[in-house]
N, C-alpha and C positions, 0 to 999 in steps of 0.2 A: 639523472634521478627524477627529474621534473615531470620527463616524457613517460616515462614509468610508472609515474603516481599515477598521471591522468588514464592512462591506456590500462592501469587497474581499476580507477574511478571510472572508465565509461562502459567496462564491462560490467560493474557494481550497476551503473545508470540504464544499461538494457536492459538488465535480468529485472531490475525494481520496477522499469517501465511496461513491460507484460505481465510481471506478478501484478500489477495494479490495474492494466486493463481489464486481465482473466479476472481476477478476485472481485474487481469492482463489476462485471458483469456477473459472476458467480451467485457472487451478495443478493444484485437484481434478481436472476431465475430465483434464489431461495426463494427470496422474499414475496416474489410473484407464486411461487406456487404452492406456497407457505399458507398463504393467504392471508400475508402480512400488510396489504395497501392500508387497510382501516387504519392500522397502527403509524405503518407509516408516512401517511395523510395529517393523521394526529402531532406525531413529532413533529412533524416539520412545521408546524401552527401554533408550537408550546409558546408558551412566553419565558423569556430569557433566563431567567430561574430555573425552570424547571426544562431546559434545554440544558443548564448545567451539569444539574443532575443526571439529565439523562446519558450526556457524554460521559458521566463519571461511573456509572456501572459496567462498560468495559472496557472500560481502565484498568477499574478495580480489579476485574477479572486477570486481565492480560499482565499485571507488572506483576506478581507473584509468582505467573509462569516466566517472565524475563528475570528475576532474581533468582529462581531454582534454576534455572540454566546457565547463569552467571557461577553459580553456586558448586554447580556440577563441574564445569571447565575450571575452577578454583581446586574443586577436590581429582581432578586428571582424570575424569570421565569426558574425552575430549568428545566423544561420538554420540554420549548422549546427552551432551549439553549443547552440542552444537542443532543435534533432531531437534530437542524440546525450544531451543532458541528460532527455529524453522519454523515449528507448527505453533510458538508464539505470535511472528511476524506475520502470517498465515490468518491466524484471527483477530489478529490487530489491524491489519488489512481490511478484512471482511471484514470488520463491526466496527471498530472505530471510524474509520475511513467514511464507515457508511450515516454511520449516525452521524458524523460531521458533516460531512456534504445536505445530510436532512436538516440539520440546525445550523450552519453557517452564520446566517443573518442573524439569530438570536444571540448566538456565541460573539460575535461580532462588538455588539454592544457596550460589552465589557472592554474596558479599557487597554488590560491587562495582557488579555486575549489577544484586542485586536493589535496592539504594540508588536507581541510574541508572534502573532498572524503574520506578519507586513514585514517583521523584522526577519524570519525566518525565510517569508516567501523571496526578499529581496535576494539573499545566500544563497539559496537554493535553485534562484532564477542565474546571477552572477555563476555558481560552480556546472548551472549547467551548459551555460554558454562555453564554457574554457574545454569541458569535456566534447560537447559537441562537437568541436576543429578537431578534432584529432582523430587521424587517418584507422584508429583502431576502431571510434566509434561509427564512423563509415562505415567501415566495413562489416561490423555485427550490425547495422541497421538497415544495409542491403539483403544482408544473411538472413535475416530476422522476417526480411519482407519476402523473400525467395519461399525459404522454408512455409509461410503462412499460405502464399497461392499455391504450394505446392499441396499442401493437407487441404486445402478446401478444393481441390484439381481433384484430389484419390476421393475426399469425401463425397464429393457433388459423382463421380463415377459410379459410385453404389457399393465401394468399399469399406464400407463401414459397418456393414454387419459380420 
């Protein structure tokens, strides 16, 4: 049962680790072409207060779409509560992700946070060490690294249009 959980955990662990590379580069091109650097220069120089707040609008945004999709799997709309729980994670990803990596340091500050921070990071470092040994997540992160030289191999050929 053990080797089971984990070889579900490390496949949960690859798909999260490219959704977060692509989404947290994605975030970047928006924001680079957005013409969001002002902004995001700004945030990331807030003072801790108002780094608060600014982590907290979306938040606000995203737990309302996590609760209508909880809501929806609750009422047996499994397929579109599992989509809207997708393209939750999706922009909880892209914006939370992002505004926290821009306030970190401020966020940090706080007690509370930083406890929640360190306490979280510590789990998260420990589950991913256990996930790691195990010969399934080898193998999707050979897979993982195959497939990527293989699309920038077809990209880089002129395949792409």
């Amino acid at each position: 049962m053990k080797k089971l959980l984990l070889s579900i955990l490390a496949v949960i662990l690859i798909i999260e680790e490219w959704l977060w590379d692509s989404l947290s580069a994605f975030g970047h091109f928006i924001a680079y072409h957005v013409g969001l650097a002002r902004f995001e220069n700004w945030l990331s120089q807030t003072k801790p207060y108002q780094a608060l707040i600014a982590i907290s609008i979306p938040i606000i945004i995203v737990t309302p779409i996590n609760l209508t999709a909880f809501w929806l799997l609750a009422q047996g709309l499994i397929l579109q509560g599992i989509a809207l729980e997708i393209a939750a994670k999706l922009l909880g990803t892209i914006f939370i992700a992002r505004f926290f990596s821009l306030t970190k340091p401020q966020l940090l500050t706080f007690r509370l946070i930083a406890w929640l921070y360190n306490t979280i990071t510590y789990w998260l470092r420990w589950a991913h060490a256990k996930v790691t040994e195990t010969a399934v997540y080898q193998w999707l992160k050979k897979t993982k690294a195959e497939v990527k030289a293989k699309v920038a191999a077809w990209l880089k050929s002129g395949h792409s249009s």
